[in-house]
C-alpha positions, 0 to 999 in steps of 0.5 A: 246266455245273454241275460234278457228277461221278458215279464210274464205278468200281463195274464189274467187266466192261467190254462199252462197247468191247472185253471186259475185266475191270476191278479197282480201276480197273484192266483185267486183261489177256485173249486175244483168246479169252478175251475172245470166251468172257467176252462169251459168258457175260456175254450168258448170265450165271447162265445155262449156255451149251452148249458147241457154242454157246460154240464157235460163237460164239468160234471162228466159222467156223473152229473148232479140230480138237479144240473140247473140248479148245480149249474147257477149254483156253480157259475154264481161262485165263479162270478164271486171269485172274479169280481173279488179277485179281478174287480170283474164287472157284473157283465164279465159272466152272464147267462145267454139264451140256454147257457153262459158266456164270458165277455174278456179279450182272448189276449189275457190268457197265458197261452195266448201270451206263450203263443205271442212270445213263440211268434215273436221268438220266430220273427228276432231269429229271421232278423237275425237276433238270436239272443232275444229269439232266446230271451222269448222263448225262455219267457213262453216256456216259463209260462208252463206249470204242468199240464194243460187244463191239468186235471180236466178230462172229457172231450171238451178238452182233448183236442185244445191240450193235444194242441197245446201240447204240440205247440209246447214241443214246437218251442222246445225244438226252436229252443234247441235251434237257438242254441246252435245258432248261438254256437252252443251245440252241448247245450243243443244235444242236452235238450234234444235228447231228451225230446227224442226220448220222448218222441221216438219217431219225430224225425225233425227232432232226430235230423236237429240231433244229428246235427248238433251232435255233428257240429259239437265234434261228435261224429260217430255218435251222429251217425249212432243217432241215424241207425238208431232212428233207422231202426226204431221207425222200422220197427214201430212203423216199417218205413225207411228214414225219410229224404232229409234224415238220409241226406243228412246222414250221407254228408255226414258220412263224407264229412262235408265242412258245410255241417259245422257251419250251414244254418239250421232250417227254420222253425216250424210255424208257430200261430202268432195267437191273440193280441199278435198280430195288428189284426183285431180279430186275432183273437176271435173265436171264428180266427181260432177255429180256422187256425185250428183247421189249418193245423188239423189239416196240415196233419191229416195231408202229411199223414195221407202222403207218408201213407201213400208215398210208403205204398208206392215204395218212394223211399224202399230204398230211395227214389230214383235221383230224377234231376230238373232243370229250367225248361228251353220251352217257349212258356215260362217268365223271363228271369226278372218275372219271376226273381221279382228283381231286374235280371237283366245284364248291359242288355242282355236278357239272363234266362233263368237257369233253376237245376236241381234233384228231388232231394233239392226240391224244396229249398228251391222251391222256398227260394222263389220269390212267388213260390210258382212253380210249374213242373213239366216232363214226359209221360212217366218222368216223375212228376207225380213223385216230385209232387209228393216228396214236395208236398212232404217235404214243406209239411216235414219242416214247414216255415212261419206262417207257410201255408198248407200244401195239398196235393189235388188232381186238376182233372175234374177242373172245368175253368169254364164252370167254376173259380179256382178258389171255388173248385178246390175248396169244393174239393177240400171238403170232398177229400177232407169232410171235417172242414164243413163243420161249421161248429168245429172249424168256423162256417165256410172252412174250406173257402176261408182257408182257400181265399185267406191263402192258408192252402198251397195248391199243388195241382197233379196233372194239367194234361189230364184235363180235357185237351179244349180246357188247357189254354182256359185253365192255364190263363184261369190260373194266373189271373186267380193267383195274380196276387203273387199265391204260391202254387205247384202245376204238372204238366206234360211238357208238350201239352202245356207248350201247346197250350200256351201257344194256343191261348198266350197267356203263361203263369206271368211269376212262375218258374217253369222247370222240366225233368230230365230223362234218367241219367244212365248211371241213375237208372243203373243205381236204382235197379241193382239198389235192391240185389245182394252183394255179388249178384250179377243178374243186371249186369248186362242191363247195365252194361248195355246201358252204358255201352248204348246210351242212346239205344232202344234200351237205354231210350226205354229206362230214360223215364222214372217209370219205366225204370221202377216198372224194370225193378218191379218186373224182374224182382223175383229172383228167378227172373232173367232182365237180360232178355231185355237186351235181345234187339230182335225180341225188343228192336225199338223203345215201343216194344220194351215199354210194352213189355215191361207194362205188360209184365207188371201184372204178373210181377206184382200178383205174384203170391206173396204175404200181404203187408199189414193195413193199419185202415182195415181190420185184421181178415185173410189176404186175398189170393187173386191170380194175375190172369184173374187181377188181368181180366178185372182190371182190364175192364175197369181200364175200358170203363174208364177210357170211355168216360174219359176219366182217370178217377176209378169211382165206386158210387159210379160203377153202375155206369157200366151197364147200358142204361137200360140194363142198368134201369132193368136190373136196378129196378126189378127188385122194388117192382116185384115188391110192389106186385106182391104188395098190390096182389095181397091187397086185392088180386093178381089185376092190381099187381099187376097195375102196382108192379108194372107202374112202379117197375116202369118209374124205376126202370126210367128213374134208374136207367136216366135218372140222377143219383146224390153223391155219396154221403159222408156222415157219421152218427152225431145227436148233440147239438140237432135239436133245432133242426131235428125239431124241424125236421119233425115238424115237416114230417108231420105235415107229410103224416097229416096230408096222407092221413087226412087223405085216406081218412085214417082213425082219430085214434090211430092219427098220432101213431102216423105223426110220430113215426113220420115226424121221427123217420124225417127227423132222425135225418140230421143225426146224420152229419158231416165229420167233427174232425178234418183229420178223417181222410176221405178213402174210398172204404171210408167213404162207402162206409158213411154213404151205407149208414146214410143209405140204411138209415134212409131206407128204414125211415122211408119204409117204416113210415110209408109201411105203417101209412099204407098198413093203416090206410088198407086196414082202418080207412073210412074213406068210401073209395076203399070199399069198391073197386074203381079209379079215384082221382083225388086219391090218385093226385094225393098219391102222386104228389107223395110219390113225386116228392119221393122221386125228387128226393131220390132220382131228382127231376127224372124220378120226380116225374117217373114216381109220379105218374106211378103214384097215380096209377097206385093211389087211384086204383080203388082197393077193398079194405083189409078184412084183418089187421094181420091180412093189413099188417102183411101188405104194409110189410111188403109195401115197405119192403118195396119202398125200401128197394126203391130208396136203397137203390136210389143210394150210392151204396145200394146201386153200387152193391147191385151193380157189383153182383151183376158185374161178378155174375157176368165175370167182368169184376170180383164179387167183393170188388172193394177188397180188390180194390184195395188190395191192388192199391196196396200193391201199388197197381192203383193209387187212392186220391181222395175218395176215388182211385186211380191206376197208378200210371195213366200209361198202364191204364192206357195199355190194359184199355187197349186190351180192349178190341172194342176201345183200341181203335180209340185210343190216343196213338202211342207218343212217338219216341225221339231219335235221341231223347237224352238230348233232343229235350229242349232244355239241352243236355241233363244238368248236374244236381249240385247247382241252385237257383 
């Protein structure tokens, strides 16, 4: 050790342990409830806290019999213990509106000091100082008494000591680092074992182990450590070790020297906190929040990937080695652009030459001075793939201060429309809901994450975009990230090529690098990696591969996907992949790719035991049959070619019935609701007024009409009072209009009021998810859209029911007592109706439900000669207005929709189940709340199934005479080099 000390005396409240207030180094004694509301006020420091919250969080489940008074009582000890102990002023602790709020600098707590001391560790070990690096982190860790907010349970401290747990194994692990770079692997190995018992499936901290363990001359207990990890994330979460582990422990196998003397990666980012950086609003409560968001999100997307890259098989047993290198394309920057330096030689232009493999990725990626990358490569090549393992890999081991990656399809980007920043932070909140919580994250999240540069976008599928909108995005994107943002693109290369010849604009500081067609050797690893010793069933695949390097075959396997799709298609062992040889079944590259997308199918829905799904569950595997999963997929294929989209919607099922089916089908039950409703009321004449005009206003309104997106809400009361309040009084003019309208009761007014001031108000207990970490999968989302779509339904019936109860039974209006038109009933229906048709169907439904409600309101009834006769036509009054509303939703259209379709044998009954279950055989892949088939070519080849669609579609891409080296690029370039 060096014998640095760093003084830990400049805190003035202590949360690293139970709460206290510290004075020249000395505690000042608290109450258990004082200590409770300090930790409340410090969470929310210069911020009110309401007083309901305050009590909720101190007193817990069994709050006192008169809270106010307990509260004063608690928070004037509180003030007492402050000025005696700190000479607090009289401001420091005030009331403030409903609650109480502490006035201080955020600096002044010990976890704003642990988090400097962390930041500043991480800066002397970039400049190469080791020993103060240690001395800072020795001084954060000795800042620990326990437990954070020890002894404080509830909600209101959860999130803030995981955090803070989290942050305290960040510098446990940067302390083991420093010894290594001390050159103190026995003190490295004695602190990590320790963290690895406790953490069992943190890999980081068994990769650091691994090489302590390496660089201290213990060899075979490193590669112990490996087959340890291999079996504990087997057996805890059936996944295989990921890239880094693996690499780690195949240079340990070849016993590279490098091991004993590379550096160690880099510490993982520590928020500099309160007071660290020259920032002042460092420490604000808004700055707090968006780091929190920040955190949460890097979480939530390096959960969603580890998921999805597992489905997929990514690491069952390792991808396949797909190799890149610099593109010969006329469409990057010169070597001096991109390097930020000058690359020019005694006037010679220096091309920049990047070569590497996915395992390289992203050290490569790091090494770019911009950090831009555009990544191009043929249908099927790999990008997609390299994107995830990129995305994981800068999650895995993130730096100081890196943003967060997120991997977003470009497909729904229309440069024309919208701003990058503006598009993808609307898409941060699609895929992540919890970022529009205003209370949790701070307001406007999602933009603040996006323009502060806290995001690292990584955009899936340029090509995917329409043809007219490559240029525009291509030069949208490098006026956006002029400022030198980091940024990931993929694209085909020879769409993206056209597209810069087109529009002239490049990515003036982006590395463009192209994947390499699969070498033969790669192809031949990959698809014996999986047969038991002896096996000889590939070997003539692998033989003629070799023997053909450029023939049919060879030229087919020369994708990843093509050969993941060989794999998958012969993995039964019954299956013979030496037809694959047979030139005259196969005689060009065309006819294999064809075949092989063909047998997918059969290959993947042959039975088998489904895995389980941690998101759903326990229910019994679905049993579908290839011909069956064939049928249905080929339709949803056609729907999607001729929407021109990739993304496999839900909420947008209905779209595949032609508009006037659709309006028929959607329509027909409220319109029958309303004629039974109109011929209780006064006879067969007015249902059929009732029915035909209401049947009409859906038929339009459904087949032409605009539907909201899917809601994504959960069930939230604390803190809607304000705008449930409002909410209510809106609901009460709409009571009081209809009520005075159809000239109800003095008696029975109130009744009308409430109901219609609580069915209006209960809306906002509806709101957006308190946490970013809920992903946005399409099962969640129709989950939230259906409690949205119910608790709209009730509240519209209840209220419409019991006006129209009311107004049958118990008006005094003269118009009720004869039959005939009356107009000012007729108007006053209208606008509620029209108000209505907004709500649901937007303009269209505005117009449709109006002209109905006319036709309803102005057709003059005979009151009801008893409540039970009223009480019957209210109920089917809103049993019709609850149709109409639920198949107005997302959810209600989609569940019509999918019971048509299954009745017509296009899709299963149970449709999401399918769904999922094809996602989890890796038919589809989830991104976001949508899927998408796992390869556009798959989509492509089951649409073209389609007589109606074929004539359509794109020609197929015309193979190359000599693909492995007609790429522009040259020749495949060996993985070891590096930029």
């Amino acid at each position: 050790m060096n014998g640095r000390t760093v003084a830990n005396d400049e805190f003035r409240f202590g949360v690293l342990g139970p709460v206290q207030v510290r004075w020249t180094g000395r505690p000042v004694e608290l109450g258990a409830r004082q200590q409770a509301l300090l930790a409340v006020l410090l969470l929310h420091m210069n911020t009110p806290v309401p007083a309901a919250a305050i009590v909720d969080a101190v007193w817990g489940e069994q709050p006192p019999a008169h809270p106010r008074n307990a509260l004063q009582t608690t928070v004037s000890r509180l003030r007492q213990a402050l000025r005696s102990g700190l000479g607090a002023p009289e401001g420091m602790l005030v009331a403030a509106g409903a609650g109480y709020v502490l006035h201080g600098d955020p600096a002044g707590l010990d976890a704003a000091l642990f988090a400097r001391h962390l930041h500043l560790a991480g800066e002397y070990r970039r400049l190469g100082d080791p020993d103060a690096a240690v001395a800072r982190v020795d001084a954060a860790l000795a800042l620990w008494r326990g437990e954070p907010f020890e002894g404080l349970t509830g909600a209101a401290f959860e999130a803030e000591q995981q955090r803070l747990r989290e942050l305290r194994l960040d510098a446990l692990s940067l302390r083991a680092r420093l010894s290594l770079d001390q050159g103190l692997p026995g003190e490295a190995v004695a602190r990590l074992t320790p963290l690895v018992a406790a953490h069992p499936l943190r890999e980081s901290l068994r990769l650091l182990l691994m090489l302590a363990l390496c660089r201290a001359g213990r060899r075979a207990d490193a590669l112990a450590a490996y087959e340890e990890a291999r079996r504990t994330l087997a057996d805890e979460l059936g996944i295989d070790p990921g890239p880094e582990l693996r690499e780690a422990h195949r240079r340990i196998l070849r016993d590279e020297p490098e091991l004993t003397a590379a550096a160690p990666a880099a510490p993982p980012p520590i928020p500099p906190g309160p007071g660290a950086a020259d920032d002042p609003t460092a420490g604000s409560t808004d700055r707090r929040r968006l780091d929190r968001a920040a955190r949460e999100l890097a979480a939530v997307v390096l959960q969603q990937w580890t998921v999805e890259a597992r489905t997929r098989s990514l690491h069952r047993p390792a991808p396949i080695r797909v190799r890149w290198s610099s593109t010969g394309r006329p469409v990057a920057a010169g070597a001096s652009a991109v390097l930020g330096a000058d690359s020019r030689a005694a006037g010679q232009t220096q091309r920049l030459d990047l070569r590497g493999d996915l395992a390289g990725a992203v050290a490569a990626f790091r090494r770019l001075p911009a950090r831009q990358l555009v990544v191009l490569g043929e249908p099927g090549a790999g990008k997609t793939v390299l994107a995830i393992l990129l995305t994981l890999g800068l999650l895995g081991d993130p730096e100081p201060g890196e943003p967060t990656p997120v991997l977003v399809p470009l497909s729904s980007w229309d440069p024309h429309r919208e701003h990058l920043h503006t598009w993808l932070a609307r898409k941060l909140v699609e895929e992540y809901p919890g970022l529009d919580n205003a209370a949790a994250y701070g307001p406007d999240a999602a933009v603040r994450l996006v323009t502060e540069g806290r995001v690292l976008p990584v955009l899936d599928g340029l090509d995917e975009m329409p043809p007219a909108l490559h240029a525009p995005a291509i030069d949208a994107l490098d006026q956006a990230l002029s400022g030198g943002r980091p940024l990931v693109v993929t694209c085909r290369g020879a769409e993206y090529e056209t597209a810069v010849h087109v529009g002239g604009a490049i990515l003036a500081r982006a590395a463009v690098v192209e994947i390499d067609p699969v070498g033969v050797e790669e192809a031949a690893d990959f698809l014996t990696a999986r047969q038991p010793p002896g096996a000889t069933r590939w070997q003539p695949v692998v033989e003629r591969l070799r023997r053909h390097p450029d023939g049919p075959l060879a030229r087919a396997l020369s994708t990843a996907l093509m050969v993941d799709l060989a794999r998958t298609a012969y993995a039964a062992p019954s299956a013979d992949p030496a037809e694959l040889t047979d030139a005259v079944r196969f005689p060009d590259r065309a006819a294999i790719e064809n075949h092989l997308l063909d047998a997918f199918l059969p290959a993947v829905y042959a039975r088998r035991p489904a895995p389980p799904d941690p998101d759903r569950r326990a229910a019994p595997s679905p049993d579908y049959s290839p011909d069956q999963a064939r049928r249905w997929l080929t339709f949803l294929a056609r729907q999607l070619h001729n929407a021109h989209t990739s993304d496999l919607a839900w909420w947008q099922l209905d779209r595949a019935m032609p508009p006037a089916t659709r309006g028929f089908a959607l329509g027909l039950p409220a319109a029958v609701m309303f004629a039974v409703t109109g011929m209780l009321a006064e006879g067969p004449l007015v249902g059929l007024v009732y029915g035909s005009s209401y049947g009409l206003a859906g038929y339009v309104a459904n087949g032409w009409g605009r539907r909201p997106g899917p809601a994504r809400v959960e069930v939230r009361f604390r803190g809607t009072a304000r705008r449930f309040s409002t909410r209510f009084a809106i609901g009460l003019v709409a009571a009081g209009g209809l009520g005075l309208g159809w000239s109800i009761p003095a008696d029975l007014f109130g009744w009308l009021l409430a109901v219609f001031g609580l069915g209006l108000g209960a809306h906002v207990w509806l709101d957006v998810p308190t946490d970013v970490r809920r992903i946005s999968s399409p099962p969640a989302v129709l989950s939230q859209e259906r409690l949205a779509a119910l608790a709209f339904t009730l509240s519209f019936a209840v209220s419409l029911g019991l006006a129209y109860t009311m107004a049958f039974t118990y008006s005094t209006e003269k118009a009720y007592h004869h039959l005939g038109f009356d107009l000012r009933l007729a108007l006053s229906a209208a606008l509620a109706s029209s108000l209505l048709g907004r709500f649901l169907f937007r303009r269209v439904g505005a117009v449709a439900y109006g002209l109905a409600g006319i036709a309803l309101g102005g057709t003059a009834i005979s009151r009801a000669p008893d409540l039970a006769h009223g009480l019957l036509a209210g109920a089917a009054f809103a049993v019709a207005v609850g149709a109409s509303v639920a198949v107005s939703r997302p959810w209600g259209a989609f569940t019509m929709s999918r019971v048509w379709l299954a009745l017509r044998g296009r899709t299963p009954l149970r449709l999401m189940l399918f769904l999922e279950d094809a996602h989890r055989r890796g038919v589809l892949r989830r991104t976001g709340a949508v899927y998408q088939f796992r390869h556009a070519r798959l989509q492509r080849r089951l649409a073209a199934a389609g007589p109606s669609t074929t004539a359509d579609l794109p020609p197929p891409v015309p193979e190359s005479p000599h693909p492995r080296a007609a790429n522009p690029r040259g020749p495949g370039r060996s993985a070891a080099a590096q930029p």
